[in-house]
C-alpha positions as CSV (number, residue, x, y, z in Angstrom):
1,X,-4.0,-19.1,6.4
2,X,-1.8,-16.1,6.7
3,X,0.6,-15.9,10.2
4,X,1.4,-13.2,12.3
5,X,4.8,-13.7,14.1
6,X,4.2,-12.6,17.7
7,X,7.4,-12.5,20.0
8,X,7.8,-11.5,23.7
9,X,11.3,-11.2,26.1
10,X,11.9,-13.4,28.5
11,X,12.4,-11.9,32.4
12,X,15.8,-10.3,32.9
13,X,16.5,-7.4,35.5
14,X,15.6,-10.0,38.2
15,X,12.3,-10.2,37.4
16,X,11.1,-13.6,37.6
17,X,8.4,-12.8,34.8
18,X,7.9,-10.5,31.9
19,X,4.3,-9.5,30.8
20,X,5.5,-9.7,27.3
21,X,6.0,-13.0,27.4
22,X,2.7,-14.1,29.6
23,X,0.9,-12.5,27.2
24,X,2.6,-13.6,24.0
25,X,2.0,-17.2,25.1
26,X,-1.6,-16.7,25.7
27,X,-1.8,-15.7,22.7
28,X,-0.4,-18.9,20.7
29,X,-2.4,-20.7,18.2
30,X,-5.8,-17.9,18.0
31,X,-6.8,-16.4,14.9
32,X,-7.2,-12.7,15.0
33,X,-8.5,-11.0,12.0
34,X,-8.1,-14.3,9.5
35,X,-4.2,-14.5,10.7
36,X,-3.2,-17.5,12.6
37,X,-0.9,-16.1,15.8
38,X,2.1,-17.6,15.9
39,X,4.1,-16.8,19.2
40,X,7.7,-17.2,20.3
41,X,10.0,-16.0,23.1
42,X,13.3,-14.1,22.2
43,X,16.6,-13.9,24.8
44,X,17.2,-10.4,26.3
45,X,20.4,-10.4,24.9
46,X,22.1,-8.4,22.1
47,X,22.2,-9.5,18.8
48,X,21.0,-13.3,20.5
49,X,17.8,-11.9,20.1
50,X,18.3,-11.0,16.3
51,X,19.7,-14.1,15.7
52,X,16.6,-15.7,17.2
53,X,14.3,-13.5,15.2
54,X,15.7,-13.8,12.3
55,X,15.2,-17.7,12.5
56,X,11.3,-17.6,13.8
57,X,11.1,-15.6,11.0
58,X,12.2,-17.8,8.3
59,X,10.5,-20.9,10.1
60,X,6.8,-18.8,10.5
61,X,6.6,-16.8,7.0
62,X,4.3,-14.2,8.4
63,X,3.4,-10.9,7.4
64,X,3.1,-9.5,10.2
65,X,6.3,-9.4,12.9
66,X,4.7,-7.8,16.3
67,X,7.5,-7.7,19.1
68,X,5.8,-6.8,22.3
69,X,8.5,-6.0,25.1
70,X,8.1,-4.5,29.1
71,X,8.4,-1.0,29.9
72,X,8.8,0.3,34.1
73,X,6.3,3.4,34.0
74,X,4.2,2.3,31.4
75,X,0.6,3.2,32.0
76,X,-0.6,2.0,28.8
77,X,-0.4,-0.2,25.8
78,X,1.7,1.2,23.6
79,X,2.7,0.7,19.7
80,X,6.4,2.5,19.2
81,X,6.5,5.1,16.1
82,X,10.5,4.9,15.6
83,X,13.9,2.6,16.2
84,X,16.6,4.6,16.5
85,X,20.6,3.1,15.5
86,X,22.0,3.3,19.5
87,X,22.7,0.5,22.3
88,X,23.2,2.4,25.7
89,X,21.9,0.1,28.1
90,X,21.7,1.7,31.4
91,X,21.9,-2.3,33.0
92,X,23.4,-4.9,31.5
93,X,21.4,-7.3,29.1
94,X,20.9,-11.4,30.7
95,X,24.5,-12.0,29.2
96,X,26.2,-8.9,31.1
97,X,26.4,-6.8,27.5
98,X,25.9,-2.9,27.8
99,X,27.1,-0.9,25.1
100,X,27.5,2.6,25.8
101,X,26.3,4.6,22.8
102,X,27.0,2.2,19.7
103,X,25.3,1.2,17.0
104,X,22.6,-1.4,16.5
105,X,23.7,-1.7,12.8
106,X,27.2,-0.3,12.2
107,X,26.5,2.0,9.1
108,X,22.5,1.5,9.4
109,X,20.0,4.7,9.1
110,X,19.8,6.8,12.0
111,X,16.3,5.6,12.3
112,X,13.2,3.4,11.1
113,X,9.5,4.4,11.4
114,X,7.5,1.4,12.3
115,X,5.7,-0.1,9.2
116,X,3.0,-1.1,11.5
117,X,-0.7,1.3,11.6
118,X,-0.1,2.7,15.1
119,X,-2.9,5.6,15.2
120,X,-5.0,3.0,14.3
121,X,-4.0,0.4,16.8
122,X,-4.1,3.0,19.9
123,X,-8.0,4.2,18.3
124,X,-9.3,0.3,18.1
125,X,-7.6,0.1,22.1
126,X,-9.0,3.3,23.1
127,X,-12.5,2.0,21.3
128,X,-12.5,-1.0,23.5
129,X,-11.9,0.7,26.9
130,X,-8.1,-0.2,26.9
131,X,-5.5,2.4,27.8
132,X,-3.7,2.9,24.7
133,X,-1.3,5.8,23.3
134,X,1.7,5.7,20.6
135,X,5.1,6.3,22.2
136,X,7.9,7.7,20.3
137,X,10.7,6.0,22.6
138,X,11.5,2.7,22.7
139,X,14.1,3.9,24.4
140,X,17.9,2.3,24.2
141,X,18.5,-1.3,25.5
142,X,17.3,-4.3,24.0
143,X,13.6,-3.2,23.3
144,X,14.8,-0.6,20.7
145,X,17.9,-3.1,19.5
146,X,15.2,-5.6,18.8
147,X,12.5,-3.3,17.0
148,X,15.5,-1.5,14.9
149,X,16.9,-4.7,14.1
150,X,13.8,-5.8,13.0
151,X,12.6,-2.7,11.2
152,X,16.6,-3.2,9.3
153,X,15.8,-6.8,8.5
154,X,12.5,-6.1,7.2
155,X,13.8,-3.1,5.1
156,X,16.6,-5.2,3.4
157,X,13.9,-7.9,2.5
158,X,12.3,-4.9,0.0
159,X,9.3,-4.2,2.5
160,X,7.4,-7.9,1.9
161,X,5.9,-8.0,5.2
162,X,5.4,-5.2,7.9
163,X,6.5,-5.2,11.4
164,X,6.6,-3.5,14.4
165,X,7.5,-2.4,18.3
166,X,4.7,-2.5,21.3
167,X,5.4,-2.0,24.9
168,X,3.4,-3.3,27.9
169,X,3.1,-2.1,31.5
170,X,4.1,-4.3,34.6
171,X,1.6,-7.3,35.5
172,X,0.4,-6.1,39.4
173,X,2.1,-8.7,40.8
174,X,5.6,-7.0,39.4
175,X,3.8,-3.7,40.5
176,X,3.6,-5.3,44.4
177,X,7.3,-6.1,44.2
178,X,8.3,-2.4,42.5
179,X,7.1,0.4,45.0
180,X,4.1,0.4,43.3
181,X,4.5,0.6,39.4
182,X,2.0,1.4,37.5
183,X,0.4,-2.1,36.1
184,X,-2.0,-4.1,34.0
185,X,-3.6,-7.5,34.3
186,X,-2.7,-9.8,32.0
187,X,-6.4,-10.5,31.0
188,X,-6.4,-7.3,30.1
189,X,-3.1,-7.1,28.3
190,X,-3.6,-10.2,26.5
191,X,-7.6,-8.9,25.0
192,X,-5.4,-5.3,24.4
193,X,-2.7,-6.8,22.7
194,X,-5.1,-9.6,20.2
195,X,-7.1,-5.9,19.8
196,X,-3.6,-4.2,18.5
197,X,-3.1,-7.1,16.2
198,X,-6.5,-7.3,14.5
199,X,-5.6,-3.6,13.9
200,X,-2.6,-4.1,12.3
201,X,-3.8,-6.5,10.4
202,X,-7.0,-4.7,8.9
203,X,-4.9,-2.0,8.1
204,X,-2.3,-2.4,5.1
205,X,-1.6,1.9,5.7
């Protein structure tokens, strides 16, 4: 059976939790679309997480690489359209990095689009009563490094498999503790994101 490599962050910013990684965990071991998920969590740390990616993906073999990270203000589910080449982490990463404008990849494109069907991702969400749009910011801390580095890694393998960026909103218990973020249970995040993945895995375009 084919895999899909699905990875989530750990907390960092002194949360104790991230949603991308609740939800990546729940996720472990179903079988969306004739795929079998395959879930593991990544450091929020520069390059670390790289590292890390680069070896779940040579131990999984998938082809499909979904990162799923958490994003303050987030209302929605939502697939990224473009990594852009800049670290300029307004807090530090769990290792006390933050770059200040430099480059993911010294030398790298500007910019990757994601390789993953987004439109048709955020339509199968909105079909199912999720809240779902594409963003075209993954903004610039590890979120973006991640996705970019991915997107670069993926590139310089010739374009075998695809891969791709999505961002969750808070869980409500984050929400409580935030001055009232906006925020999505995980039930739902967890039937959003298997929804995005059976997307992405329908559609080859």
């Amino acid at each position: 059976m084919k895999r899909i490599l699905v990875t989530g962050f750990g907390p960092y910013g002194g949360e104790p939790v991230n949603p991308a990684l609740e939800a990546a965990r729940l996720l472990e071991g179903r079988v969306v679309a004739e795929h079998l998920l395959c879930t593991r969590e990544l450091p929020v740390v520069r390059f670390e997480c790289l590292e890390a990616l680069a070896r779940h993906i040579r131990e999984v073999d998938p082809v499909l690489v979904i990162a799923i990270g958490q994003a303050d203000g987030r209302t929605e589910i939502t697939p990224e359209r473009v990594a852009i080449n800049v670290d300029d982490y307004r807090i530090a990463d769990n290792a006390g990095n933050q770059p200040n404008q430099e480059p993911v990849v010294a030398g790298g494109p500007v910019g990757y689009w994601s390789t993953l069907p987004v439109k048709a991702m955020v339509a199968a969400l909105k079909a199912q009563g999720i809240p779902a749009s594409v963003s075209n910011s993954a903004g610039t801390f590890v979120c973006n490094h991640l996705f970019y580095g991915l997107m670069h890694l993926l590139a310089a393998e010739g374009g075998q498999r695809r891969g791709g960026f999505i961002h969750v909103p808070f869980l409500p218990e984050q929400a409580a503790r935030l001055n009232g973020q906006p925020s999505m249970g995980l039930e739902t995040l967890v039937r959003g994101l298997e929804i995005a993945v059976a997307a992405a895995a329908s559609n080859p375009d």
